[in-house]
Each structure stands twice: as C-alpha cells, then as structure tokens.
N, C-alpha and C positions, 0 to 999 in steps of 0.2 A: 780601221775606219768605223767599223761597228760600234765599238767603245765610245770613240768620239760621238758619233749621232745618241747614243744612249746617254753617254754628259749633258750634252747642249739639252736635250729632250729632259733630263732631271732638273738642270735648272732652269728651265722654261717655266716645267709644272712649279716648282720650289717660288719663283720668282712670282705667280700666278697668286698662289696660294698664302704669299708670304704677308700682306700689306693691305688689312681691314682696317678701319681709320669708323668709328661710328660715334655722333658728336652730338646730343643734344640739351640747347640753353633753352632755359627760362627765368623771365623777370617777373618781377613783383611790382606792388607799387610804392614800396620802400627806395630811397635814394641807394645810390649802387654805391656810394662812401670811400674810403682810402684804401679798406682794408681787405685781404686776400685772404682764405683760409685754404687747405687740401686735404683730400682721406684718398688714400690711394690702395688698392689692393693689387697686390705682388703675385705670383705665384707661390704655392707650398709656405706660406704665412699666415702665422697660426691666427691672430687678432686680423679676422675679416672685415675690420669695421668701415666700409668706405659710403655713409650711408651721410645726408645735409647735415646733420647736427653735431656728427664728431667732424667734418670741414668747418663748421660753423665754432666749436669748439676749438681746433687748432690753430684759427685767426682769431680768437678772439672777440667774434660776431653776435650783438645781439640782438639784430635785424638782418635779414637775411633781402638785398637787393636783386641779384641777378644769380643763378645757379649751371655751372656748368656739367655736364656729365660726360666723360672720354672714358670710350671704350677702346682700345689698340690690341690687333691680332697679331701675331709673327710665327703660321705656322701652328702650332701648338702652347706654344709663348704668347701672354697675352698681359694686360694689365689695364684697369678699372681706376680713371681717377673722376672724382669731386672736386669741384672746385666751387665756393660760391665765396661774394664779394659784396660786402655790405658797411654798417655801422656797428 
C-alpha cells in the first residue's frame, strides 16, 4: 500500500511539474501576409539560433507583421519556438 500512495504522490508532483505552456505575440504595423517562418530551439542543439530574423529567414520574410514566441516546459524538457508571419 505504501508503494502505491508513493506512485500516485510521484505522479501527482510529475504531473504538476510537467506542463509550462509561456506564449507571447506581437504585431507590427506591417500587414501580417501569406507567409509563415519558424526558429525553434531543441534541447542539447548545437545551432541555438531561435532568435526573429533566422524565423524571418526560414519563411522567407521581408517584413516582419506579427511575431510569436513559445516557450514549452516538460519537466526538464523544454523547447523555445519563433514564429513570425509576414511579407
């Protein structure tokens, strides 16, 4: 019975701990356009670059309209994306 209440109680804390979600946009006064770009940063990868200009780079953007930024926790596990959408 011990075991069990020490389970349920680790994935309680696990479950707690697991699910950071931090999100924030900003626009411009550039038209927001077709196009989509993304920089994302992984864990233990070497090219950090998840910075507007390489998103902006990736789509192909050379007006930058609206800019997303996502942060995602899992734990220890996390990962950092860019996204902005312009012309």
């Amino acid at each position: 019975m011990k075991k069990i209440k020490l389970a349920v109680a680790a994935i309680a804390v696990s479950g707690l701990l697991a699910s950071c979600q931090y999100q924030v946009l900003q626009v411009t006064n550039n038209p927001i356009g077709t196009k989509s770009g993304k920089a994302t940063l992984k864990p233990f990868q070497k090219d950090a670059d998840f910075t507007y200009k390489k998103a902006a780079e990736n789509g192909k953007i050379s007006k930058i309209g609206s800019a997303t930024f996502t942060m995602k926790s899992f734990v220890i596990w996390g990962t950092i994306t860019t996204e902005v959408t312009g012309e």
